[in-house]
HTML snippet that shows the backbone in 3Dmol.js (N, CA, C, O; Angstrom):
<script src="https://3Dmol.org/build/3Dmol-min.js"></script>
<div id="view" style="width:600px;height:400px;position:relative"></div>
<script>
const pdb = `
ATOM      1  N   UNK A   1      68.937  65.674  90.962  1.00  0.00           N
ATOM      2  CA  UNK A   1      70.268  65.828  90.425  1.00  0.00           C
ATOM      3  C   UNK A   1      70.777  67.257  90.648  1.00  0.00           C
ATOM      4  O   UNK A   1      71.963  67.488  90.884  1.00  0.00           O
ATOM      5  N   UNK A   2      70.070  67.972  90.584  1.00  0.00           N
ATOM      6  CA  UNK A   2      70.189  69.498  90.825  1.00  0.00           C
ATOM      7  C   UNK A   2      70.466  69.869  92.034  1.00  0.00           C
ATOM      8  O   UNK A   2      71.249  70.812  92.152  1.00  0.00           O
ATOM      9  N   UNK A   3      70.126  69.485  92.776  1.00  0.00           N
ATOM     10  CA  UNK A   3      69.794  69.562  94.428  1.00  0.00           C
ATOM     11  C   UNK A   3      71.393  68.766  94.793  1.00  0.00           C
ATOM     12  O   UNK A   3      72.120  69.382  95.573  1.00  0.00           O
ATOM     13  N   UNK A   4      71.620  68.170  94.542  1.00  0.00           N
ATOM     14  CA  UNK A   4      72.942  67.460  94.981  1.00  0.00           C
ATOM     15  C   UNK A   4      74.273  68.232  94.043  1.00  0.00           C
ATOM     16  O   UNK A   4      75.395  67.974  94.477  1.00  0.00           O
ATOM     17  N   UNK A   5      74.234  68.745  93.350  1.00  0.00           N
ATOM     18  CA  UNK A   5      75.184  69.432  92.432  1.00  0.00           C
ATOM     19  C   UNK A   5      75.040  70.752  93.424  1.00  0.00           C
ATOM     20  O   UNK A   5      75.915  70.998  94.254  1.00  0.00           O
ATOM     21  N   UNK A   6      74.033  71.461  93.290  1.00  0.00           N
ATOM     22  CA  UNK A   6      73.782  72.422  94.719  1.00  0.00           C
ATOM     23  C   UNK A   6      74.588  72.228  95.476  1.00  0.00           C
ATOM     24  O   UNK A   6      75.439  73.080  95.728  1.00  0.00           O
ATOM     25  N   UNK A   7      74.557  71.234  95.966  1.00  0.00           N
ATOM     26  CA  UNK A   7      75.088  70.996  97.454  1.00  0.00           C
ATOM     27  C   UNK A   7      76.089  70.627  97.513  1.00  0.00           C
ATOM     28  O   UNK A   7      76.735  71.173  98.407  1.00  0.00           O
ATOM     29  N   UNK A   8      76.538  69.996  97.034  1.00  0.00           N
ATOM     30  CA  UNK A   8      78.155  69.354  96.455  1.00  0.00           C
ATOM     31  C   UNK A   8      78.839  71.499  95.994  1.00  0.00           C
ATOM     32  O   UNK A   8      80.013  71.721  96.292  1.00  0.00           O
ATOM     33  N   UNK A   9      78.433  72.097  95.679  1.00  0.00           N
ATOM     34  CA  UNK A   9      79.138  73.757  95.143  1.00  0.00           C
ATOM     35  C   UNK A   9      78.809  74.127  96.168  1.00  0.00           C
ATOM     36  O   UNK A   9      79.554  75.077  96.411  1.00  0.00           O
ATOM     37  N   UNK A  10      77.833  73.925  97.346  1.00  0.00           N
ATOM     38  CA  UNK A  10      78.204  74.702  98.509  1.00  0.00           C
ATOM     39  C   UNK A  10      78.982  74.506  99.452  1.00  0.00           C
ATOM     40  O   UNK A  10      79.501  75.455 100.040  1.00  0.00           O
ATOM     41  N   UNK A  11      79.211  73.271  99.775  1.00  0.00           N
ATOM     42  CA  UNK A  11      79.830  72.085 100.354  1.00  0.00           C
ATOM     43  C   UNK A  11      81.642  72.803 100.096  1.00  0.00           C
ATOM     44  O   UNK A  11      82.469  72.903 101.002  1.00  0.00           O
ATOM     45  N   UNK A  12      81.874  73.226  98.575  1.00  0.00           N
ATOM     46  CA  UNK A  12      82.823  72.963  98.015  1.00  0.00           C
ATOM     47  C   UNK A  12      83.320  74.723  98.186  1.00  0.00           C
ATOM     48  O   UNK A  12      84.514  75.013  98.256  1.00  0.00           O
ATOM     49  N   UNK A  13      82.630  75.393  98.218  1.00  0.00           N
ATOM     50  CA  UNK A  13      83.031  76.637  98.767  1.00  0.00           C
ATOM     51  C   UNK A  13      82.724  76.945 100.432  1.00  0.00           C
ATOM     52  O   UNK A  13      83.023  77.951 101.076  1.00  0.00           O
ATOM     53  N   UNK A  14      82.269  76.145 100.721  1.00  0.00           N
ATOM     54  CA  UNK A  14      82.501  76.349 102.345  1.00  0.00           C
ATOM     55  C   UNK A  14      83.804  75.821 103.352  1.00  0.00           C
ATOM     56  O   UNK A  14      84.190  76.159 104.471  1.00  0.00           O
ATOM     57  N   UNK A  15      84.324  74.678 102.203  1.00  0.00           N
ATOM     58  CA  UNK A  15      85.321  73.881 102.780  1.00  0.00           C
ATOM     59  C   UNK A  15      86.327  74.340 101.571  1.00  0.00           C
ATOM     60  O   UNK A  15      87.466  73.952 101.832  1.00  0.00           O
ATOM     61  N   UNK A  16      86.275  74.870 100.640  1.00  0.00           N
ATOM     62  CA  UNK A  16      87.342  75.521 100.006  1.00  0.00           C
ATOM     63  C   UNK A  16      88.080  76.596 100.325  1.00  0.00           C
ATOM     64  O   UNK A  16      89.258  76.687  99.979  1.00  0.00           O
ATOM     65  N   UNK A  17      87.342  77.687 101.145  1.00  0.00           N
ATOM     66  CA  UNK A  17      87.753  78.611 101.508  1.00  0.00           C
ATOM     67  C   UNK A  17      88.897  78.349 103.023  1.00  0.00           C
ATOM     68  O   UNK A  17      89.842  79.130 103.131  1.00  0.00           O
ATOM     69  N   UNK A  18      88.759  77.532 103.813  1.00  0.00           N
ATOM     70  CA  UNK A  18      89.600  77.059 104.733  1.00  0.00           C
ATOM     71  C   UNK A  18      91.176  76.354 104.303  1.00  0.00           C
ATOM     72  O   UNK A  18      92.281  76.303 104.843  1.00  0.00           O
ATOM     73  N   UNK A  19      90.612  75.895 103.106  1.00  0.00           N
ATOM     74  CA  UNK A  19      91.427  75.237 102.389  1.00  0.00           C
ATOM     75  C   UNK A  19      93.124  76.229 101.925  1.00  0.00           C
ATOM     76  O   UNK A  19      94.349  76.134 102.001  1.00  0.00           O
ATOM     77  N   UNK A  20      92.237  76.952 101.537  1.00  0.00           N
ATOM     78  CA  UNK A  20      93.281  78.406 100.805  1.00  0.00           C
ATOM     79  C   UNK A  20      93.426  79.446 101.759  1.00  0.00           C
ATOM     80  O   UNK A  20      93.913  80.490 101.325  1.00  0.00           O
ATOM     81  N   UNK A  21      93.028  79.391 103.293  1.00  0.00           N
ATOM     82  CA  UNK A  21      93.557  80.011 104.454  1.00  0.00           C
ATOM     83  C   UNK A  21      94.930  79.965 104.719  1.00  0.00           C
ATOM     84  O   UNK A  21      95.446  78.848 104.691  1.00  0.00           O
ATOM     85  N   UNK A  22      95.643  80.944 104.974  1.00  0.00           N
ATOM     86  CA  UNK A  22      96.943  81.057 105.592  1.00  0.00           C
ATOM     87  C   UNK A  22      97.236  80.890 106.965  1.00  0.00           C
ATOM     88  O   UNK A  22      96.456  81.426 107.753  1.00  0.00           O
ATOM     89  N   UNK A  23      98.041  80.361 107.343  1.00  0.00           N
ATOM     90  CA  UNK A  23      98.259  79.997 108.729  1.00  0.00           C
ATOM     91  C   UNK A  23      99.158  81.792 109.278  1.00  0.00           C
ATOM     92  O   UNK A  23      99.843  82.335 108.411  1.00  0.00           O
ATOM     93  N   UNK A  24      99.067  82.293 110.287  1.00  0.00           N
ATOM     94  CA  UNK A  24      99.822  83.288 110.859  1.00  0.00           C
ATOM     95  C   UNK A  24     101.469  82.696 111.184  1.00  0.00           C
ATOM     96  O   UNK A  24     101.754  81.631 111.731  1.00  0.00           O
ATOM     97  N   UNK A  25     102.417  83.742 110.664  1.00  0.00           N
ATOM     98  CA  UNK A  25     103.715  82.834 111.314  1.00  0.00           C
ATOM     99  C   UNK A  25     103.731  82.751 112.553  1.00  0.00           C
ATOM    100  O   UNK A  25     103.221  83.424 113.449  1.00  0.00           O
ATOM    101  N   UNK A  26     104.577  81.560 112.519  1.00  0.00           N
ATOM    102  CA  UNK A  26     105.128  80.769 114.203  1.00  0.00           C
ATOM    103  C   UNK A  26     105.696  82.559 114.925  1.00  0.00           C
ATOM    104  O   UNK A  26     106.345  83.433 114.350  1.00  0.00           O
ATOM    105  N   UNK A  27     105.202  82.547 116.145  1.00  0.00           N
ATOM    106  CA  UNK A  27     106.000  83.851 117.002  1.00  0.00           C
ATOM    107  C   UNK A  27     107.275  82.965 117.300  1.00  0.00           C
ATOM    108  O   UNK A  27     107.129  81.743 117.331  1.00  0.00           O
ATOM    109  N   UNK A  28     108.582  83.553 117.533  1.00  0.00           N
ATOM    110  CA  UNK A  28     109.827  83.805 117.847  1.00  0.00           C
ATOM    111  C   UNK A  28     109.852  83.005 119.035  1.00  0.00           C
ATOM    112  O   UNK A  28     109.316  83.318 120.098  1.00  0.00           O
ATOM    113  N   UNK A  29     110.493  81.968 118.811  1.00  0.00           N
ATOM    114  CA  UNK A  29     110.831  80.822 119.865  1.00  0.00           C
ATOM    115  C   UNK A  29     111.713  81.425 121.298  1.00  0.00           C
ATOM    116  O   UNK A  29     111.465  80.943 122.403  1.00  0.00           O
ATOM    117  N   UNK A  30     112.684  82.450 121.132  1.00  0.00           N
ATOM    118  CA  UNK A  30     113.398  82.569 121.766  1.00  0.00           C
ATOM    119  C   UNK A  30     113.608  84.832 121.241  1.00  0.00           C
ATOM    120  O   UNK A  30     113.714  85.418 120.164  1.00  0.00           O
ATOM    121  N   UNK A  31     113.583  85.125 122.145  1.00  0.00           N
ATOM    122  CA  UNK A  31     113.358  86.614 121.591  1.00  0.00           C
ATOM    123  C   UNK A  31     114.793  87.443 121.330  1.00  0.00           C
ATOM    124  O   UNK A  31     114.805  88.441 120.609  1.00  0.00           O
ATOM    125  N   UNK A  32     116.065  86.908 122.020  1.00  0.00           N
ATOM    126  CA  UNK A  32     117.111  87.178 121.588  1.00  0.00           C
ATOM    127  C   UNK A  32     117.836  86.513 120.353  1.00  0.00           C
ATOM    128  O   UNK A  32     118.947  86.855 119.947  1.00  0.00           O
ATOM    129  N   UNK A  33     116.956  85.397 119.751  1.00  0.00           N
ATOM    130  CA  UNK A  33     117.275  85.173 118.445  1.00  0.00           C
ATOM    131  C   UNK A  33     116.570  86.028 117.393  1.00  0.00           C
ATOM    132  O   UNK A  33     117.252  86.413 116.443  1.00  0.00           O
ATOM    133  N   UNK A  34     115.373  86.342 117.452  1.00  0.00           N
ATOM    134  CA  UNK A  34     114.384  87.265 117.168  1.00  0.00           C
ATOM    135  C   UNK A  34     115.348  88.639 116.957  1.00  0.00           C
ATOM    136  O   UNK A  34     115.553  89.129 115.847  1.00  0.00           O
ATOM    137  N   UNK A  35     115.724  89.001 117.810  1.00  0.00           N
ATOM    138  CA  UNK A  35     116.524  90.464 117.911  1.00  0.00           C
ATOM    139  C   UNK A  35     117.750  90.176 117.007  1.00  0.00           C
ATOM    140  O   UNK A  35     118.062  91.089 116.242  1.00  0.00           O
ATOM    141  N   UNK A  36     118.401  89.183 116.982  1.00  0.00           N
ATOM    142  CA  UNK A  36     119.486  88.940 116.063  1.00  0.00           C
ATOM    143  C   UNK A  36     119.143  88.564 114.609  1.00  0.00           C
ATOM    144  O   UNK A  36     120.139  88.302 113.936  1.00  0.00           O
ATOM    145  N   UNK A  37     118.058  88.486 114.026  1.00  0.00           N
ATOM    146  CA  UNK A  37     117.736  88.127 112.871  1.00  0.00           C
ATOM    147  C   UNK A  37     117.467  89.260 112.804  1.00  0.00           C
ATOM    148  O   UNK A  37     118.053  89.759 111.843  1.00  0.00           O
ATOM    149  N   UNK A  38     116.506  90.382 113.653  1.00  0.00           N
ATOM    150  CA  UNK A  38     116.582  91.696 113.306  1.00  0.00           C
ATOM    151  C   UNK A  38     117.377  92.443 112.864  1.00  0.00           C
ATOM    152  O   UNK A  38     117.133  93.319 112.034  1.00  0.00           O
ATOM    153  N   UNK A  39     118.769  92.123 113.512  1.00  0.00           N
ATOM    154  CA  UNK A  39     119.495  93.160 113.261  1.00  0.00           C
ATOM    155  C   UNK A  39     120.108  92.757 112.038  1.00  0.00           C
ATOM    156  O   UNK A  39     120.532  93.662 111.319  1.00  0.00           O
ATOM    157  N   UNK A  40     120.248  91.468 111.627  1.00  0.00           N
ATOM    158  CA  UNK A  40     120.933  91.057 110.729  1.00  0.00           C
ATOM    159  C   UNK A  40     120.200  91.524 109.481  1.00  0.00           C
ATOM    160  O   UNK A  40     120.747  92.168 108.586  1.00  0.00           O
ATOM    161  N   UNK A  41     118.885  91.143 109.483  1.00  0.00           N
ATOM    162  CA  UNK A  41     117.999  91.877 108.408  1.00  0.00           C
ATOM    163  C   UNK A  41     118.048  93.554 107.729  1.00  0.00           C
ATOM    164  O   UNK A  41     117.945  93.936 106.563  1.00  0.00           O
ATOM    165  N   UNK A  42     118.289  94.459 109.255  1.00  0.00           N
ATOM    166  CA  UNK A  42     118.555  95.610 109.155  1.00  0.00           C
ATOM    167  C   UNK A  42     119.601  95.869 108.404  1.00  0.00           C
ATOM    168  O   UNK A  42     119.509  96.560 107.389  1.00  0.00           O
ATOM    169  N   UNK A  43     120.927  95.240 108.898  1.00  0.00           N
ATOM    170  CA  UNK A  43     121.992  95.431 107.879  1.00  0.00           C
ATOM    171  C   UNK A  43     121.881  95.052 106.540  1.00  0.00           C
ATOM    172  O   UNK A  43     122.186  95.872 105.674  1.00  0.00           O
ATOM    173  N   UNK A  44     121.488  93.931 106.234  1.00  0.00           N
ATOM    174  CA  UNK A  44     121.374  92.856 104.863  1.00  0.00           C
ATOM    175  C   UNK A  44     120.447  94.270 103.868  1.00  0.00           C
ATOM    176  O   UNK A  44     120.551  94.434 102.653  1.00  0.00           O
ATOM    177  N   UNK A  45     119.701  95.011 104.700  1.00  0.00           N
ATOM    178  CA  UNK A  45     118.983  95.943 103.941  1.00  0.00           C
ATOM    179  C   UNK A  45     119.867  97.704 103.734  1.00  0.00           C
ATOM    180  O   UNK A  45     119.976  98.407 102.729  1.00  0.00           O
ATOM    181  N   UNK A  46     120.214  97.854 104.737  1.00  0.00           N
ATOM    182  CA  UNK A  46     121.354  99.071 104.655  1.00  0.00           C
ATOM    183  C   UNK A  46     122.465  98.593 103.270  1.00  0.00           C
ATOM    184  O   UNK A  46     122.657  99.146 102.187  1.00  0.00           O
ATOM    185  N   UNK A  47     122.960  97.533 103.776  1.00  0.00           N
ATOM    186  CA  UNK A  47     124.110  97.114 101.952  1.00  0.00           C
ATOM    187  C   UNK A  47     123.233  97.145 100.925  1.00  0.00           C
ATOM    188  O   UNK A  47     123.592  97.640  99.856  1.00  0.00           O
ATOM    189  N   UNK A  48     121.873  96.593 101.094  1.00  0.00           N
ATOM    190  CA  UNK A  48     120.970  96.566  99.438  1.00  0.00           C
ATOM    191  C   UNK A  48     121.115  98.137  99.053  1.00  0.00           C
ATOM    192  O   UNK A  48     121.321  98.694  97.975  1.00  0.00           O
ATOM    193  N   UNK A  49     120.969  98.513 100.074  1.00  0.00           N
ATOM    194  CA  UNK A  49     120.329  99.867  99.547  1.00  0.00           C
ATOM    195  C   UNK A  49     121.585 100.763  99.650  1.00  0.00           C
ATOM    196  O   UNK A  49     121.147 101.900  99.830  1.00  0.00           O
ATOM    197  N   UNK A  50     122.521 100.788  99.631  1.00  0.00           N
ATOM    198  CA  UNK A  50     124.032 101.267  99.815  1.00  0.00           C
ATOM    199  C   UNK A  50     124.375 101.166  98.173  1.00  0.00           C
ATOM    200  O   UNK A  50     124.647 102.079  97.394  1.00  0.00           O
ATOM    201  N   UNK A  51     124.257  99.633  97.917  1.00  0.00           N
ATOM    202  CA  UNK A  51     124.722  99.344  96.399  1.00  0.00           C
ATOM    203  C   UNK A  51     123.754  99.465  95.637  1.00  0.00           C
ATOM    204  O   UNK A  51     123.985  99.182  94.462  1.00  0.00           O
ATOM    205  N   UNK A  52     122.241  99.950  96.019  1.00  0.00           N
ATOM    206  CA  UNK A  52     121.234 100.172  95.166  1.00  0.00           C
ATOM    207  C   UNK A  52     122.091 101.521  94.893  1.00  0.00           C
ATOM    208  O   UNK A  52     122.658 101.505  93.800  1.00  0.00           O
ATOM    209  N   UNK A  53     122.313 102.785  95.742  1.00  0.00           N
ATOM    210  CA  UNK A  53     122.780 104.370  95.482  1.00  0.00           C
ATOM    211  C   UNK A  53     123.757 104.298  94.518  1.00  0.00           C
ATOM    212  O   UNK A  53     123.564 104.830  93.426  1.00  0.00           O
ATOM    213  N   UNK A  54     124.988 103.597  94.815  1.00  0.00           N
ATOM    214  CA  UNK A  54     125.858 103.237  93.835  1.00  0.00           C
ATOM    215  C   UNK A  54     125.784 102.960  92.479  1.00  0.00           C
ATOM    216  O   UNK A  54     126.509 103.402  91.587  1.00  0.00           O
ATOM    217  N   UNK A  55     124.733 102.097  92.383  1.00  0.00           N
ATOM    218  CA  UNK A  55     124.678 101.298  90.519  1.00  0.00           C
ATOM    219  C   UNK A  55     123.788 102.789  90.313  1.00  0.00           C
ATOM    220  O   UNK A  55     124.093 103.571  89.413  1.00  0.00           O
ATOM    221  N   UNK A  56     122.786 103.026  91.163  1.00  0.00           N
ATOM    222  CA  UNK A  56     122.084 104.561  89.767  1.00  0.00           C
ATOM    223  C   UNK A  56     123.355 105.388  90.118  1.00  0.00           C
ATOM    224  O   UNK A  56     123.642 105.892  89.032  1.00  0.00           O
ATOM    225  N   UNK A  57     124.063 105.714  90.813  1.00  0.00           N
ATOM    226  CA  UNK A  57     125.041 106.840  90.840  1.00  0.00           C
ATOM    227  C   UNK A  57     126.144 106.545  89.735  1.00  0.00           C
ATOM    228  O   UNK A  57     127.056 107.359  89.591  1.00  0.00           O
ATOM    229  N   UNK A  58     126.080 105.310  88.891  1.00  0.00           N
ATOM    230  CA  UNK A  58     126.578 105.022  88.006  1.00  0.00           C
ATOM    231  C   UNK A  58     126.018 105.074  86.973  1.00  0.00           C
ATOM    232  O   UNK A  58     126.481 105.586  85.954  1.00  0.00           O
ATOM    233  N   UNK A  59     124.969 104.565  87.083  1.00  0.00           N
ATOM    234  CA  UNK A  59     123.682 104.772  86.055  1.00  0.00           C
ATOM    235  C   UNK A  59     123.919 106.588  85.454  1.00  0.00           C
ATOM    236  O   UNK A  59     124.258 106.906  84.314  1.00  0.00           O
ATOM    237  N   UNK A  60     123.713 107.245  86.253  1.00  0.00           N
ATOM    238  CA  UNK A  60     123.498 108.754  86.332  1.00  0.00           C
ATOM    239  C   UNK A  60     125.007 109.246  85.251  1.00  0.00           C
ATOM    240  O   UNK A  60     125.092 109.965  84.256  1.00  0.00           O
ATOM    241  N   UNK A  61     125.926 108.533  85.961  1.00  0.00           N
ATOM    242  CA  UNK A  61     126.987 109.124  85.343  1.00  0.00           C
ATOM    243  C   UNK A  61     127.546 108.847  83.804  1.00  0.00           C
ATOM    244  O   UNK A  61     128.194 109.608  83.086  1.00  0.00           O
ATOM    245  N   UNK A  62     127.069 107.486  83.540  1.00  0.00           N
ATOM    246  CA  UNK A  62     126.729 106.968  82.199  1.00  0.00           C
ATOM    247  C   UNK A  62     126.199 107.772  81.234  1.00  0.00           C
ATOM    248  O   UNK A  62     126.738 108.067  80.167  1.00  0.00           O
ATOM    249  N   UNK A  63     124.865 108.206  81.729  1.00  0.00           N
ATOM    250  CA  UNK A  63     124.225 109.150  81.082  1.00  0.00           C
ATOM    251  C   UNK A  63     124.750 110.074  80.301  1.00  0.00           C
ATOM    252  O   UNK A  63     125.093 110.158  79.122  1.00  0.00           O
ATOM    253  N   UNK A  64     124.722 111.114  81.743  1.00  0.00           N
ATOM    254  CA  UNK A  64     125.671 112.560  81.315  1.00  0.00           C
ATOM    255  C   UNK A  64     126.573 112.219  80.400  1.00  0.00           C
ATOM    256  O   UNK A  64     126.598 112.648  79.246  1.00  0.00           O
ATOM    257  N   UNK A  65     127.458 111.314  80.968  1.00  0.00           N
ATOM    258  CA  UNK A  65     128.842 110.836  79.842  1.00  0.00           C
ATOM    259  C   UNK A  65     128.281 110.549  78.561  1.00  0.00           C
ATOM    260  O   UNK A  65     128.953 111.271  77.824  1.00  0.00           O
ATOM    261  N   UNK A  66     127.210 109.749  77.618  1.00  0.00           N
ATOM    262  CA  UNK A  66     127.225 109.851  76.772  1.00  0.00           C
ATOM    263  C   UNK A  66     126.068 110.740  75.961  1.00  0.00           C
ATOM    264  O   UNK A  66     125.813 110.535  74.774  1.00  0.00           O
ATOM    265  N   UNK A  67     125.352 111.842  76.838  1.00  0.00           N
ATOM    266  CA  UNK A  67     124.463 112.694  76.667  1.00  0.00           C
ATOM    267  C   UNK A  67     125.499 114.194  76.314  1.00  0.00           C
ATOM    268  O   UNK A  67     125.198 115.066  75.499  1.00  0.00           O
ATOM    269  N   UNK A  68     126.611 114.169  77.084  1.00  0.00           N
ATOM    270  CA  UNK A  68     127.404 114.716  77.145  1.00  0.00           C
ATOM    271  C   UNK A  68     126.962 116.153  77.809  1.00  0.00           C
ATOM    272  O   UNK A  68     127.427 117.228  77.429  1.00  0.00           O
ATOM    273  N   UNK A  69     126.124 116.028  78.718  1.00  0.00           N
ATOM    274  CA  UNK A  69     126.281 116.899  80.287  1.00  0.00           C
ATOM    275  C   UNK A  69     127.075 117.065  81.240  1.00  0.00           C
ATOM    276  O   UNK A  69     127.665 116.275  81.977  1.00  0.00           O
ATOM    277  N   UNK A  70     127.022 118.866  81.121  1.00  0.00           N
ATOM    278  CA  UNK A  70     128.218 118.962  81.968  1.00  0.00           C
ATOM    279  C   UNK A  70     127.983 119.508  83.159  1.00  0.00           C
ATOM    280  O   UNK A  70     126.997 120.237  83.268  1.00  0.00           O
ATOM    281  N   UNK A  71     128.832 119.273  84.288  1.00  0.00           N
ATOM    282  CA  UNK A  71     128.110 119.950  85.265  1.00  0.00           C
ATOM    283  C   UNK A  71     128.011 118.728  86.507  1.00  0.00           C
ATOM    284  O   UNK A  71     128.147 117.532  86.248  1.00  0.00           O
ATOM    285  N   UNK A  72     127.815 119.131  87.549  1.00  0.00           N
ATOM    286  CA  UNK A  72     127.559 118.164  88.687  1.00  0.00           C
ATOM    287  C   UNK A  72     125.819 118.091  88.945  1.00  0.00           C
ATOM    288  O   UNK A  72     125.055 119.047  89.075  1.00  0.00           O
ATOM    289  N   UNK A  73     125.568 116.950  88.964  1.00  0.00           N
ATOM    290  CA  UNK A  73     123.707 116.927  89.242  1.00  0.00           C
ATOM    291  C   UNK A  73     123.238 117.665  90.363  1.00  0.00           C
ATOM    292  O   UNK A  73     123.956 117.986  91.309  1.00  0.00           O
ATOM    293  N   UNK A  74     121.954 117.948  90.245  1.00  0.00           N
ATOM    294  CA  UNK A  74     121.678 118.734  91.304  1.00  0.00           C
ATOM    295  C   UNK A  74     121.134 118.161  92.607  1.00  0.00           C
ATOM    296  O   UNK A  74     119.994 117.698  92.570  1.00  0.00           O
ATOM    297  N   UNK A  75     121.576 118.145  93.358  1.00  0.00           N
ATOM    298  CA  UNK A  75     121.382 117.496  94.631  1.00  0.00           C
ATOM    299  C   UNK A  75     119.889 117.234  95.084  1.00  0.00           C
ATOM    300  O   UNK A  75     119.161 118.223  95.173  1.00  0.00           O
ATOM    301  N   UNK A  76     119.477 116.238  95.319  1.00  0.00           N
ATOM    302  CA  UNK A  76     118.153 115.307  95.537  1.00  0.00           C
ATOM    303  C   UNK A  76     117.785 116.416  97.003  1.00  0.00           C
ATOM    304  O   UNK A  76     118.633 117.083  97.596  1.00  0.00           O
ATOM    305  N   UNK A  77     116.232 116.353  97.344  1.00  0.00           N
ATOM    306  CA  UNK A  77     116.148 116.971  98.440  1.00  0.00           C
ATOM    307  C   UNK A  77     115.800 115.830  98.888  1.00  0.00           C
ATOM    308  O   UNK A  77     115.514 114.871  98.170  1.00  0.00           O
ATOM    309  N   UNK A  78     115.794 115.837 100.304  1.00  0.00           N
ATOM    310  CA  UNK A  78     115.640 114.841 101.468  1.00  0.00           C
ATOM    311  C   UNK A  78     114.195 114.296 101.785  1.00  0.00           C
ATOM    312  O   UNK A  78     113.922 113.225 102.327  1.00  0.00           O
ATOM    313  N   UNK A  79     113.178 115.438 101.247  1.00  0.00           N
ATOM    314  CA  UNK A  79     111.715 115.058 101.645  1.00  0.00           C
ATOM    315  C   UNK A  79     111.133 114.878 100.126  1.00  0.00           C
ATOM    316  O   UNK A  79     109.995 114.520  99.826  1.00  0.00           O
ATOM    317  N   UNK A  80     111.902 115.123  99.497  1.00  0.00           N
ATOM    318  CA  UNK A  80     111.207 114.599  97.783  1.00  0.00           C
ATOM    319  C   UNK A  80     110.761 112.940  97.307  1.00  0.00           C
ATOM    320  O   UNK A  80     110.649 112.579  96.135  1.00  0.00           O
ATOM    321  N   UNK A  81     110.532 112.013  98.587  1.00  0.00           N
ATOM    322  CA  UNK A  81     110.329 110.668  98.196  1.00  0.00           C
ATOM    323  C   UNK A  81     108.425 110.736  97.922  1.00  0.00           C
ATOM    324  O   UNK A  81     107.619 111.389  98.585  1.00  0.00           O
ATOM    325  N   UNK A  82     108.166 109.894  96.820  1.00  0.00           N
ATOM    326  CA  UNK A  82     106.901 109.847  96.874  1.00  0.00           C
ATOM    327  C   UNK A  82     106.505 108.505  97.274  1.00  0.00           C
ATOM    328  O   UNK A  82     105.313 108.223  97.393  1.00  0.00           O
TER     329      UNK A  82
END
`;
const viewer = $3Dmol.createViewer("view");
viewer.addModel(pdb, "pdb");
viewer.setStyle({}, {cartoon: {color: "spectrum"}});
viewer.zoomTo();
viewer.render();
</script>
């Protein structure tokens, strides 16, 4: 009984693990559609992140306004991303 419960849990992780494998995506049928989903992606991400600057640049100004800071913020440096 032991011996078959054994084997039945090895059985079951040898063929489980294939099971929960990911397939790699399909490559790009056609490479100038490929390039156009690129670019479209590129943009779709330039507006996220356009109206991401906007809502904290609102965010920011909220603040001050009811912190009641005066003054213009001090300008972000360019290599300060962590």
């Amino acid at each position: 009984m032991k011996t078959r419960m054994v084997l039945a849990a090895c059985a079951l992780m040898a063929f489980g693990g294939a099971a929960w494998a990911k397939l790699p995506p399909a490559p790009p049928a056609d490479p100038a559609k490929a390039a156009e989903a690129k670019k479209a992606a590129d943009a779709a991400a330039k507006k996220e992140a356009d109206l991401l600057g906007k809502s904290q640049d609102k965010a920011v100004a909220n603040y001050r306004k009811n912190k009641g800071i005066k003054g213009a913020p001090a300008p972000a440096k360019a290599g300060a991303k962590k």
